[in-house]
C-alpha positions in Angstrom: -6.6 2.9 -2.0 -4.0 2.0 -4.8 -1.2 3.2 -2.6 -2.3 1.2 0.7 -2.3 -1.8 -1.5 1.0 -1.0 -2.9 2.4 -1.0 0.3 1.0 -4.1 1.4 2.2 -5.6 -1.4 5.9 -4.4 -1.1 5.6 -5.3 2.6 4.5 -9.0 1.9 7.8 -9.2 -0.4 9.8 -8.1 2.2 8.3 -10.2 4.5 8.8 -13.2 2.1 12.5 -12.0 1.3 13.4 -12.0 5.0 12.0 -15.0 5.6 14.1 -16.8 2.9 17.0 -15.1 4.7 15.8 -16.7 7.6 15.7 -12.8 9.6 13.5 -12.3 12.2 11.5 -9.1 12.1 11.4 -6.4 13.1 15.6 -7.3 11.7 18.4 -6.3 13.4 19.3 -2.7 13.1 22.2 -3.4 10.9 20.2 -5.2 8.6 17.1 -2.7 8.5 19.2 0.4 8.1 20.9 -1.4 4.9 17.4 -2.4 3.3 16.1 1.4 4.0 19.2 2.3 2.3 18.4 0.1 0.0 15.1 1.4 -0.8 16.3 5.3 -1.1 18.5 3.8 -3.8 15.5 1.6 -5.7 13.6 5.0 -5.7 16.1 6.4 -7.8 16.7 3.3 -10.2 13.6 4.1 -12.6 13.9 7.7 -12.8 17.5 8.0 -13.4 17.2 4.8 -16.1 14.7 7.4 -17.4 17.2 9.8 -18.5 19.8 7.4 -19.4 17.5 5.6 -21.9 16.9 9.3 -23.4 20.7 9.6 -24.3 21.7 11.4 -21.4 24.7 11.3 -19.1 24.7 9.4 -16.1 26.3 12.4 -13.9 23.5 15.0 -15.4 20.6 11.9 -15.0 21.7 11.9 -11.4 21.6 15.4 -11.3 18.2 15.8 -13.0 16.1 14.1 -10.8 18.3 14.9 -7.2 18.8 11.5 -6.7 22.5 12.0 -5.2 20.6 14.6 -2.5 17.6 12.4 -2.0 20.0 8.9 -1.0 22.8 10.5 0.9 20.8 14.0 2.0 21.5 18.2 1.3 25.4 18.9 1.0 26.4 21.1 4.1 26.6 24.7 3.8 30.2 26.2 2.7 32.1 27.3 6.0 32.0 31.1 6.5 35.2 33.1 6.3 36.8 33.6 10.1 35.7 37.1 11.0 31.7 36.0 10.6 32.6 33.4 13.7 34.5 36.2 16.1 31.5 38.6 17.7 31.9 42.0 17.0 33.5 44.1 20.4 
């Protein structure tokens, strides 16, 4: 129950936010994909502040709690070497 209310909550803020912006909802796709970018980044704030509070370095707070792979997603695979992309005759 905690969690539904949560999310009402952070909805109503939004809802108040855009309508101080004066956007319309649902916004414009520009504007939605920025604030849903803009929420992948706010999960990360507290956790990596975390780490930094404990002394540590920002690049091995980022690293600790993934939050370079959780905002801009898993790095692609290495390319294989030539002869794995030629079938065998």
């Amino acid at each position: 129950m905690k969690l539904y209310l949560a999310s009402l909550g952070a909805g109503l803020v939004v809802g108040i936010v855009y309508s101080l912006l004066q956007v319309r909802s649902p916004a414009p796709p520009v504007i939605a994909l920025l604030g849903l970018f803009g929420i992948l980044v706010g999960e990360q704030v507290v956790p990596v502040a975390r780490h930094l509070w404990n002394g540590e370095s920002l690049a091995r707070a980022i690293g600790l709690v993934d939050a370079a792979e959780q905002v801009l997603g898993q790095r692609p695979e290495a390319p294989r070497a030539a002869e794995d992309h030629h079938p065998e005759s």
